[in-house]
C-alpha positions in Angstrom: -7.3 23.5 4.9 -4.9 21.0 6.7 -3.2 22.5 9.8 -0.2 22.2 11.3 0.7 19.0 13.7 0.1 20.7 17.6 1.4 18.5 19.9 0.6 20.6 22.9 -3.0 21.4 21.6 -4.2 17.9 20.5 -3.9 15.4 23.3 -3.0 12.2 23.2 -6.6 11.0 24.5 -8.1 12.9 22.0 -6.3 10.9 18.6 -6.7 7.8 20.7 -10.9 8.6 20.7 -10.4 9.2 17.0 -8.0 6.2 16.2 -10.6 3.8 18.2 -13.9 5.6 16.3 -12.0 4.6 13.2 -11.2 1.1 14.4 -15.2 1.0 14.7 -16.6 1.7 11.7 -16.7 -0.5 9.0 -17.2 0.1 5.2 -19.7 -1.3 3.0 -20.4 -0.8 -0.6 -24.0 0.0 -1.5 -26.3 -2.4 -2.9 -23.7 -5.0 -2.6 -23.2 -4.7 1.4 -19.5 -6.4 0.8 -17.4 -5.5 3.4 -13.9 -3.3 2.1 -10.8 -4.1 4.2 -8.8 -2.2 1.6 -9.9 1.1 0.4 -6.3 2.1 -0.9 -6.1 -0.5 -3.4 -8.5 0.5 -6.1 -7.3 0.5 -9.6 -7.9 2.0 -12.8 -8.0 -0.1 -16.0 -7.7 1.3 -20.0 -10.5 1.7 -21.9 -14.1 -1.2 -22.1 -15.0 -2.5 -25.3 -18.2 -1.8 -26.7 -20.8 -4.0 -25.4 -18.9 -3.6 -21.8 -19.8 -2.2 -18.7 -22.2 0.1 -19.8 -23.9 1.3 -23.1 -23.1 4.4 -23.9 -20.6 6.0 -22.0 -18.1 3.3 -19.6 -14.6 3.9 -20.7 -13.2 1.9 -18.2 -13.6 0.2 -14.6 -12.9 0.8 -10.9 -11.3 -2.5 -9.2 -11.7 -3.0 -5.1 -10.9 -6.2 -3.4 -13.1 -7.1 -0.7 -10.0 -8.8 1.4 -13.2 -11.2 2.8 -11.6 -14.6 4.9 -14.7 -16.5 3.8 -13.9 -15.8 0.1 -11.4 -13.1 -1.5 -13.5 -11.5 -4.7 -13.2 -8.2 -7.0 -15.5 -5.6 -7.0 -16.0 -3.8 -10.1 -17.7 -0.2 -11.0 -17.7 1.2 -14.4 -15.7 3.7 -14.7 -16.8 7.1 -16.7 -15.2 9.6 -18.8 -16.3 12.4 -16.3 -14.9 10.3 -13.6 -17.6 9.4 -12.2 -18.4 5.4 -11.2 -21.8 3.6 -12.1 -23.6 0.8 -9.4 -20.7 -1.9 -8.1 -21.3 -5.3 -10.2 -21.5 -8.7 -8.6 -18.0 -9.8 -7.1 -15.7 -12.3 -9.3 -14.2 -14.4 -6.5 -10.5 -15.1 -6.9 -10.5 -18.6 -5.3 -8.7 -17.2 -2.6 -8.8 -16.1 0.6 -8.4 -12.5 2.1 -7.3 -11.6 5.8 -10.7 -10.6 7.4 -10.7 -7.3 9.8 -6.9 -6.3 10.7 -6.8 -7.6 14.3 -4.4 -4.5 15.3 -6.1 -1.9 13.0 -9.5 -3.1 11.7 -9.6 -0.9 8.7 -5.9 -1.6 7.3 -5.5 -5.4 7.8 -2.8 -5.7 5.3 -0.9 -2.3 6.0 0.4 -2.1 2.6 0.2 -0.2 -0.8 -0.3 -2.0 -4.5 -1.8 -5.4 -3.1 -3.7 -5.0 -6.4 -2.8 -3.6 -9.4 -3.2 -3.8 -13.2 -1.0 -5.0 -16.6 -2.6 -2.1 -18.5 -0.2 -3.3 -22.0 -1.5 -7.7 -21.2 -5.3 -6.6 -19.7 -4.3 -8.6 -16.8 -5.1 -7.8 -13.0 -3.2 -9.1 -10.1 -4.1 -9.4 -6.5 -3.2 -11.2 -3.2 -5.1 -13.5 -1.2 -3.1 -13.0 2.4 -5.5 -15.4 4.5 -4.6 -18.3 1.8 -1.2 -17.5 1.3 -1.3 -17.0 -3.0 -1.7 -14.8 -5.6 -5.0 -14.4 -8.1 -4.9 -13.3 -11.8 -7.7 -12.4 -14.0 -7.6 -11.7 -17.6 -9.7 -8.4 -18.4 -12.3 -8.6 -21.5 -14.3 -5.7 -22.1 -15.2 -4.8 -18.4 -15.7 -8.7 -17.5 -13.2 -10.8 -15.1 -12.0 -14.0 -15.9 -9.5 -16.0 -13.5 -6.8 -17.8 -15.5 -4.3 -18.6 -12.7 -3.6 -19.1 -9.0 -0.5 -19.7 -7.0 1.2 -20.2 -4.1 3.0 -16.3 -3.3 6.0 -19.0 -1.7 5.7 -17.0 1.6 3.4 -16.3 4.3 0.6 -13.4 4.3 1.3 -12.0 0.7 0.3 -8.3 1.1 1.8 -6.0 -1.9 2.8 -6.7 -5.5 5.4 -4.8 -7.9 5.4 -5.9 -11.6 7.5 -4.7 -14.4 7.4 -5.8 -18.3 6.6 -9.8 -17.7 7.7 -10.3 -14.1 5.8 -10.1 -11.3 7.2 -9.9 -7.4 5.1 -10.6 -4.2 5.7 -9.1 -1.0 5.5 -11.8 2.0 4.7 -9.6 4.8 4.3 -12.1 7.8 7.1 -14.4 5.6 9.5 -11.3 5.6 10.3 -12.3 1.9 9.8 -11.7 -1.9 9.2 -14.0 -4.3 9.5 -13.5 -8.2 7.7 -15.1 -11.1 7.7 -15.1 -15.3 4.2 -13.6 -16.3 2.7 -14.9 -20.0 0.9 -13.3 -21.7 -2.2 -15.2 -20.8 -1.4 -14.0 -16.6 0.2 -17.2 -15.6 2.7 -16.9 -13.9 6.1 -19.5 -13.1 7.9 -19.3 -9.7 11.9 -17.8 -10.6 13.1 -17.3 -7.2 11.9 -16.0 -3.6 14.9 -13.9 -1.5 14.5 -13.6 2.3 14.6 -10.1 3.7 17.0 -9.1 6.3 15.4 -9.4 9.6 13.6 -7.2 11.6 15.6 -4.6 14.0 13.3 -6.5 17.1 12.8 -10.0 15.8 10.4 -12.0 13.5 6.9 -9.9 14.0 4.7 -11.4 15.8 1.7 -13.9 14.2 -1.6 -13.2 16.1 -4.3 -15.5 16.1 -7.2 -15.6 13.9 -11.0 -16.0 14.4 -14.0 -17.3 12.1 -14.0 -13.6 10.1 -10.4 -12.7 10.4 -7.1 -15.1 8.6 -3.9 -15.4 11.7 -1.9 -11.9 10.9 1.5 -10.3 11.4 1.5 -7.3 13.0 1.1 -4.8 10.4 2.5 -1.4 11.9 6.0 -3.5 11.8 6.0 -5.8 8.9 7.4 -4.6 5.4 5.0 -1.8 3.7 5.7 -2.5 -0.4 7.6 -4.2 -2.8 8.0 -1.9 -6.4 10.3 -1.9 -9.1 12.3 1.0 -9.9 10.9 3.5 -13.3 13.4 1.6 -15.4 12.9 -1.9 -13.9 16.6 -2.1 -12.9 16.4 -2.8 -9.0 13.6 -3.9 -6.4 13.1 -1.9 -3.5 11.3 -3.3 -0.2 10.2 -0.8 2.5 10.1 -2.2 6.2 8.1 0.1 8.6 9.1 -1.6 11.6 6.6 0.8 13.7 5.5 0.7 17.1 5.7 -2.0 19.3 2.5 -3.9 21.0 2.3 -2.6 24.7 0.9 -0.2 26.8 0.1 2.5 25.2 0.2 1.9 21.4 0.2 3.2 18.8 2.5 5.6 20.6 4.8 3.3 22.1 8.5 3.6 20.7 9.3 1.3 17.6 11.1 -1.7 17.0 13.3 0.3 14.6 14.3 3.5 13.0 12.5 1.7 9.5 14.7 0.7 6.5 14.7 0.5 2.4 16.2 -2.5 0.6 17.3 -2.4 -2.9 17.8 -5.5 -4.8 19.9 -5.4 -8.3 17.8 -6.9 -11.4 18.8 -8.9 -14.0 18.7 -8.0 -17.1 18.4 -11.1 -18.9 16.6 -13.6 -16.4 15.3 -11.0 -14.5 15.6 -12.2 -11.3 17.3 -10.4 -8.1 20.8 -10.7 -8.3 22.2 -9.9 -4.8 18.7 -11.9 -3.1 20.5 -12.1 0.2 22.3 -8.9 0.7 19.8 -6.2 -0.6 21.8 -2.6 0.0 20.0 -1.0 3.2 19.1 2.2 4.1 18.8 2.5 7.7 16.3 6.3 8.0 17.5 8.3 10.7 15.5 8.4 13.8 13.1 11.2 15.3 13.9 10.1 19.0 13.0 9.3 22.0 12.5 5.4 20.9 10.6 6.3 17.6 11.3 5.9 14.0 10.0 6.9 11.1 7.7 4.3 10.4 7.9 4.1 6.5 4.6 3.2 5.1 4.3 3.5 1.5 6.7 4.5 -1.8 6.6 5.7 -5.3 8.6 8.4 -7.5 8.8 11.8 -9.7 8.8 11.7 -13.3 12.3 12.5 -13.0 12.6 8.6 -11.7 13.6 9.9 -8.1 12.2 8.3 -4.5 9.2 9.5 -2.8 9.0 7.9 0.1 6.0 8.4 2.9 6.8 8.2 6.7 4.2 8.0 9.6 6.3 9.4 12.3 8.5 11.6 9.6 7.9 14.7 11.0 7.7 14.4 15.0 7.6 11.6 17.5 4.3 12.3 18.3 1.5 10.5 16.3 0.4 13.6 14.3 3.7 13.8 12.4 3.4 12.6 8.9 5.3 13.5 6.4 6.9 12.7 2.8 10.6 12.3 2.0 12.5 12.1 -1.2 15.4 10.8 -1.9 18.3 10.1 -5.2 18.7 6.5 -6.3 22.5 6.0 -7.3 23.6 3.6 -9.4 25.7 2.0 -6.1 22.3 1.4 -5.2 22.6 4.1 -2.2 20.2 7.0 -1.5 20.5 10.6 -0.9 17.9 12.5 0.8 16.7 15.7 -1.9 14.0 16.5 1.1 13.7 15.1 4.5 10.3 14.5 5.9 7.9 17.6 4.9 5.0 17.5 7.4 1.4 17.1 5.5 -0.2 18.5 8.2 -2.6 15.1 9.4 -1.6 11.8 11.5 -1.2 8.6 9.8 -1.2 8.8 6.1 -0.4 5.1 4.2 -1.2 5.5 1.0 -0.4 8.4 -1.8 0.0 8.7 -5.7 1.2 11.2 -7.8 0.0 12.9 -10.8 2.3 14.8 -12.8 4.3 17.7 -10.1 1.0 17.0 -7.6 1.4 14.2 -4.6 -1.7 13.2 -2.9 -1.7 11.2 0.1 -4.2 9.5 1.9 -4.3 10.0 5.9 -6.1 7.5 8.1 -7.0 9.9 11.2 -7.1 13.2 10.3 -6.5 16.1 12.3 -9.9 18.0 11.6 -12.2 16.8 14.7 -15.0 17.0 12.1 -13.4 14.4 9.6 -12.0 11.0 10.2 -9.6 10.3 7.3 -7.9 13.4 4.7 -6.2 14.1 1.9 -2.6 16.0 2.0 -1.4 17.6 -1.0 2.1 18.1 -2.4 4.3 19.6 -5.4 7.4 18.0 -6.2 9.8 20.2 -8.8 12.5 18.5 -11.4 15.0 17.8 -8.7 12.4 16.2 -6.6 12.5 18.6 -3.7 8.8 19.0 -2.2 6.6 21.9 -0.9 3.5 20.6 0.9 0.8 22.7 -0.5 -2.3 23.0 2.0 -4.7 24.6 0.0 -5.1 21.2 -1.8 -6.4 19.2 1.2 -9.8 17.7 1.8 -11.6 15.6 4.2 -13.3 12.4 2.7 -14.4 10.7 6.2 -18.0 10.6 5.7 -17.7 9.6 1.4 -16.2 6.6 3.3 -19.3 5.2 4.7 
């Protein structure tokens, strides 16, 4: 069971010894000893064709990308109906390159959610390449990969992707920009527009340095955290995270800002954003003391409204995160429906939602026995949320 956030009883040394044993390990798939830079991204695709995967029982396939600065590829497992996954196949490089290690957090390089994901209706999957600046897409035939295009993302460090009916936008994270292309139906895609983002509370982030294993990188705790479309593909929203700031004592130094959402206005007809320079912001309110919310990752209810999940959403302190929800007006506005609900664990990034249930993932738990957890939720019809910790789990050592 996930326990309440205890400032006073869990020391700041004590989540620092846990944040650095996490920035130590590294993760490798068996038998093919690939190193995994993104865990979050894993995607589910619609049912093999006979002759696929696997005889006699794959109905579908399990998608990882390896992120690797010597050579982006995809990972596959088949995918069974019990939900369980068969041996990893041999990686289908996207003639790309990933980022390497993150060189602030070595386990969450791109600090992002959707940086792969799937055209279930076209059997096409889409994924960046951040250490080569572009944007792979592979056709899906009965289980098997096949690269039909590769372009530029028209911005620097591409790091999440949103895609609605035949368009496809890419976030720039070290670019601070999105950039939209036309998607046929054979996944290739034509550049429509790209639309600066509004700049950061504290500047341009950063750009640190690369090495031989590791593509130069923004830094991720304060570079935007997801493009997505809304549920009826109308407007474009862009979170910024704008988290703590590199100095003495991070990651619990105050931010560079309070963290913001941008919603940009589609068009219906050449579906490009229509008001690319002057997206409506949402400016979250602050927790004080110099510290934001830190907004990582986004998605909705079935009921089409905002679900938004916040590092620092419940406290200053490092063990505070929590999920928000919010209305989407047609002014483009939001209206907070519930204001950051704590899940109980310290850092979550990445969540999704099944039906009235919200899982999210947390990258330092607050069990000393586990490393990473899982936070449950249930939203109702009006998208107000009751944290529900009888649903959470550790997974820290399934990791490995």
């Amino acid at each position: 069971m996930a326990k309440s956030p205890n400032p006073a009883g869990d020391s700041i040394s004590s989540l620092q010894r846990r944040l650095d044993e996490l920035a130590a390990r590294r993760y490798r798939l068996p038998m093919a000893g690939a190193f995994i830079a993104l865990l979050a991204l894993v995607v589910s695709a619609p049912a093999l064709a006979s002759g696929g995967v696997a005889a006699g029982g794959a109905v579908g396939a399990v998608y990882v990308a390896s992120n690797s600065y010597s050579g982006n590829a995809i990972l596959t497992f088949p995918r069974y109906a019990d939900g369980s996954l068969g041996p990893v196949e041999p990686g289908v490089p996207t003639g790309g390159l990933g980022s390497g290690p993150g060189l602030v957090l070595t386990d969450d390089p791109l600090g992002t959610q959707s940086s792969l994901i799937v055209d279930q209706w076209d059997q096409l999957l889409f994924v960046v390449n951040a250490g080569s600046d572009d944007v792979s897409v592979f056709s899906i035939h009965g289980g098997a990969l096949t690269l039909v295009d590769r372009e530029s993302s028209d911005g620097a460090y591409p790091a999440s992707l949103a895609l609605f009916n035949h368009t496809l936008y890419v976030l720039n994270a070290a670019g601070n920009s999105v950039a939209g292309f036309a998607v046929d139906h054979g996944g290739h895609l034509t550049h429509l527009q790209t639309c600066a983002l509004p700049g950061l509370p504290g500047g341009a982030a950063a750009v640190l340095a690369g090495t031989q294993m590791q593509s130069p990188q923004p830094v991720m705790v304060q570079t935007p955290g997801q493009v997505g479309f809304s549920p009826d593909g109308t407007r474009l929203l862009v979170v910024s995270k704008e988290g703590p700031r590199l100095q003495t004592g991070f990651p619990f130094s105050p931010t560079i800002g309070a963290g913001r959402i941008h919603v940009y206005d589609v068009s219906a007809s050449k579906h490009t954003l229509l008001n690319c320079g002057n997206p409506t912001t949402t400016v979250l309110s602050s927790n004080g003391g110099g510290n934001g919310k830190m907004p990582f990752s986004f998605g909705w209810t079935a009921q089409g409204q905002l679900l938004l999940l916040e590092v620092f959403g419940a406290t200053t302190f490092f063990g505070g995160g929590a999920v928000s929800s919010f209305t989407l007006h047609g002014d483009d506005t939001l209206t907070a429906v519930s204001t950051s609900v704590p899940d109980g664990e310290t850092a979550p990034c990445w969540f999704v939602r099944s039906g009235t249930n919200v899982y999210v993932a947390n990258n330092v738990s607050n069990s000393s026995s586990q490393p990473n957890a899982i936070s449950s939720y249930v939203v109702n019809s009006k998208g107000q949320l009751t944290a529900n910790p009888t649903a959470a789990a550790t997974i820290g050592s399934s990791l490995t």
